[in-house]
N, C-alpha and C positions, 0 to 999 in steps of 0.2 A: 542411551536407549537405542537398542539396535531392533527395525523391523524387515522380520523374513522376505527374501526377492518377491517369495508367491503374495506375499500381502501386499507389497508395492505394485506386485501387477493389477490385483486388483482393483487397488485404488487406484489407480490410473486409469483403469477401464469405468469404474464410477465416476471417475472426473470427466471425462472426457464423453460420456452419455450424459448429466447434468449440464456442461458446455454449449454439448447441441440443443439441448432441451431449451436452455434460457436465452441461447443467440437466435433459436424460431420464435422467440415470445419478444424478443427487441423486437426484430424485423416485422412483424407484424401490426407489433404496439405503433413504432415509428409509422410504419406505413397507415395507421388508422389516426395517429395523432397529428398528422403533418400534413394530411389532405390538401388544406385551402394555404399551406404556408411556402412560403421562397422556396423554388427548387437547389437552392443554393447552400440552405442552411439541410435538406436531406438530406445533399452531396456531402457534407462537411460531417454529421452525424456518424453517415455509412462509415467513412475514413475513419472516425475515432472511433468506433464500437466495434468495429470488425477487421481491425488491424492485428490482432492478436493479442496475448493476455493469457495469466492460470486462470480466471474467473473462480480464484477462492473463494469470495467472498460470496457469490450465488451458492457454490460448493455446500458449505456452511452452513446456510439459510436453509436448502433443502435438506440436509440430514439433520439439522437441531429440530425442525415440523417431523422429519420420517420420527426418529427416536422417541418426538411425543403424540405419535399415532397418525400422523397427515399429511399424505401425499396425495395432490393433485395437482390441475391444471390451473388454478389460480398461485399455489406455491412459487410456478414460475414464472410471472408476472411482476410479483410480490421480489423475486430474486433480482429479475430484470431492476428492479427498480432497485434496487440498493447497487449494483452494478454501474448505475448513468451516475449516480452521486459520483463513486470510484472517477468513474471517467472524467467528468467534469471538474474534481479537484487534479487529478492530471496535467488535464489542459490549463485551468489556472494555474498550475505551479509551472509548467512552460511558457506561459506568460511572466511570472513572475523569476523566475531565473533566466529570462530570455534564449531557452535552451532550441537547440536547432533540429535536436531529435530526441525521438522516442520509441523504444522499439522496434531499433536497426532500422527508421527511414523518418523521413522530415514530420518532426512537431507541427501539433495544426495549425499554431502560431509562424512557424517557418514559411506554411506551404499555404496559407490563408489569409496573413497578418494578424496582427493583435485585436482590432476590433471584432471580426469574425471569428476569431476562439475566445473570446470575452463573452460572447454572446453566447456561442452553442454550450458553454460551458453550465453560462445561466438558465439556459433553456433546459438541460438534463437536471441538474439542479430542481427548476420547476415540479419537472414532472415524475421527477423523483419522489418526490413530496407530496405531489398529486396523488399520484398510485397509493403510493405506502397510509395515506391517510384514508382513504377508500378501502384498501381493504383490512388494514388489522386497528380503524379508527384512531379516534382521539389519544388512548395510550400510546399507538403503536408511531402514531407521528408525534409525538411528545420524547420518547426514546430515541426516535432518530433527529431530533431538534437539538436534544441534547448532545449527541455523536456530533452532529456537524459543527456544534459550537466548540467542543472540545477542538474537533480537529483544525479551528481557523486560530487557535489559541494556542496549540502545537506550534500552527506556520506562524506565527508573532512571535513565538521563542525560540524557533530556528533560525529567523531573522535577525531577529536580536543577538544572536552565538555566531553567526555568520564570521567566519575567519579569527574567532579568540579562540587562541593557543591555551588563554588559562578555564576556556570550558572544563564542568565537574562533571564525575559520572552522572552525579542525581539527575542533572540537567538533562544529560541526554537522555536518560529514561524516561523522563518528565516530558520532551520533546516528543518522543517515538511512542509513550502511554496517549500523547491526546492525538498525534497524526496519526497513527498507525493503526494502533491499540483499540481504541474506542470506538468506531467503527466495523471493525472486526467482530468485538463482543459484540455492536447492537444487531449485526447481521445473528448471532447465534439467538439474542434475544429475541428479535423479532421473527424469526422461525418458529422457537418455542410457542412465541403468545399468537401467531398465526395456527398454531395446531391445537390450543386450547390449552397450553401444558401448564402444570402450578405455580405459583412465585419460585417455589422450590427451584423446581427445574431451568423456570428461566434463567435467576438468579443463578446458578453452577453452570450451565450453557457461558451466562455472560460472564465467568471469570475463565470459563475455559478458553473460551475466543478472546480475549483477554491475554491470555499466557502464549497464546498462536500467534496472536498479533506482535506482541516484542519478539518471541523466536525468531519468525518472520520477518523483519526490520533488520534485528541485531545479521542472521543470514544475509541478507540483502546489502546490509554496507560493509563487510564483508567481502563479499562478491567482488565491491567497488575497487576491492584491489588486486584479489584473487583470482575473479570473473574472468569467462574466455567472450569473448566478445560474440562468437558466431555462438554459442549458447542462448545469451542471456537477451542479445539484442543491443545490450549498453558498455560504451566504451568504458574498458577502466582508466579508473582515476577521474573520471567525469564529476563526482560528488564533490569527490575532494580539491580538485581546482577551480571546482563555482563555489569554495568556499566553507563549504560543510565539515565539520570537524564532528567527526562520529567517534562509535567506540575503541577501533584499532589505536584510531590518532590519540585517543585523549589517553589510555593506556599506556602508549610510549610517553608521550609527554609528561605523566607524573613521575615515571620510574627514571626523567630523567635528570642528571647534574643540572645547575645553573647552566654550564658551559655548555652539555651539550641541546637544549633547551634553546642555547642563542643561536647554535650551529642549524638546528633543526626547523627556527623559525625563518632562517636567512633561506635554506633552503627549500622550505614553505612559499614562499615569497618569490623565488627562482621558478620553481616546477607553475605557480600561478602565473607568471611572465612568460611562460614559454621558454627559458634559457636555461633549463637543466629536466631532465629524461624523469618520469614518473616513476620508474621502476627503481632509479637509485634512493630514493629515500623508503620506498615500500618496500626493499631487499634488507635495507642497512639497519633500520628503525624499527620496523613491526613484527618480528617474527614473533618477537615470547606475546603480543597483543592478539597476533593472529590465535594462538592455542589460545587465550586468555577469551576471546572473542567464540570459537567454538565450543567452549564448556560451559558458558554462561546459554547461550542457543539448546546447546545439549540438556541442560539444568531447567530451561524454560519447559521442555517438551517434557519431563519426568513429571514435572508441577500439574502442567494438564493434561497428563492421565490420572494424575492423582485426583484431579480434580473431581472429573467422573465419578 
């Protein structure tokens, strides 16, 4: 699927007016929410919400409400708030990988410690859930219960795969459907039923963000090899030496011999020790994964237009 320069400009200039829209409705919410609380955990807040980010998933939220008739100033509150969720699983997977950054500069676990991003993690969390129940009710925090359970059942099967050479594709999809995936949809769903829109609507919203979300992912680990660093903000091969075995890796690995399987794990094992260069087995190994990896991305985004 190929889209015109002119419609990419567009969307960009919609993304990037929605961005500022939802980052005035943080800084305010915080600033009303955190009155009487530690000047410590503000400080800690400001650093993780406004260190940059695509802010897809607000993105989402306010065109699935535009598309079913409702734009306003609550929309972006309602955005803000599925955004702190975003952040907050961030920050815990940076606790949880003991990762030292996150876009291009120190994890709030690095530059905070673990108790204090344990915390503000939980704390957007909260009020994540706060918000979102407040205004699109009982359904609408029932759908996002359901999202975040998904996505701690994702991080339990990534864990689980964490450095097995014999991960299957299902798995990984199975992985990136509840991290990624699920989330994403209930952003498109909860737009919908915040503008009043039919089961209908919601329902097609939620499988199109759905098909956004693994394109999304599947691009993103991707990156993890491809990626230019001053772009994206994250070192390549960073996934792949905390262990992650995504879809480029698990595509070479089945297309390959026993032999070189064993060659491939030795030097798996090497590039994670530090004593052999990232790019010799991402040069030698992945290329037919890499195409394989971009027509399945490609294949995702035909799906949801179709979806529509």
């Amino acid at each position: 699927m190929t889209i015109s320069k002119e419609s990419q400009g567009r969307l960009r200039e919609v993304a990037a007016r929605v961005a500022a829209d939802v980052e005035e409705a943080m800084r305010s919410d915080i600033k009303r929410a955190l009155r009487r609380c530690d000047p410590l955990l503000t400080e800690v807040l400001e650093y993780a919400l406004f260190g940059g980010g695509k802010r897809i998933r607000p993105l989402l939220t306010v065109l699935s409400s535009s598309i079913c008739g409702r734009r306003d100033e609550e929309l972006y509150l309602l955005s803000a708030a599925l955004e702190y969720l975003h952040v907050a699983t961030l920050i815990h997977d940076d606790v949880i990988d003991h990762a030292r950054t996150r876009r291009g500069r120190e994890s709030v676990r690095n530059k905070y410690g673990m108790a204090v991003a344990i915390l503000a993690g939980d704390w957007l969390h909260a009020r994540s859930m706060h918000l979102i129940g407040q205004i699109t009710g009982p359904e609408g925090l029932s759908a996002f219960c359901r999202a975040t359970g998904a996505m701690v059942d994702g991080e339990y099967l990534q864990l689980r795969h964490a450095g097995n050479i014999e991960m299957k594709e299902e798995d990984y999809f199975a992985i990136i459907g509840r991290k990624t995936a699920s989330l994403i949809s209930s952003t498109c769903v909860l737009g919908a039923m915040f503008a009043g829109g039919t089961q209908e609507q919601q329902q097609s919203l939620g499988r199109y963000g759905e098909k956004v979300g693994v394109a999304f992912q599947v691009v993103d680990d991707l990156l993890d090899y491809l990626g230019d660093q001053q772009q994206t903000g994250k070192k390549v091969g960073n996934d792949f030496i905390e262990g992650k075995i995504t879809l480029p890796l698990i595509v070479a690995l089945i297309n390959f011999s026993s032999t070189s399987k064993s060659i491939s794990s030795e030097a798996i094992c090497r590039i994670c020790a530090g004593s052999l260069n990232f790019s010799i087995i991402s040069l030698t190994f992945l290329l037919k994964p890499f195409r394989y990896s971009k027509k399945l991305a490609s294949s995702s985004c035909c799906e949801l237009v179709a979806v529509l």
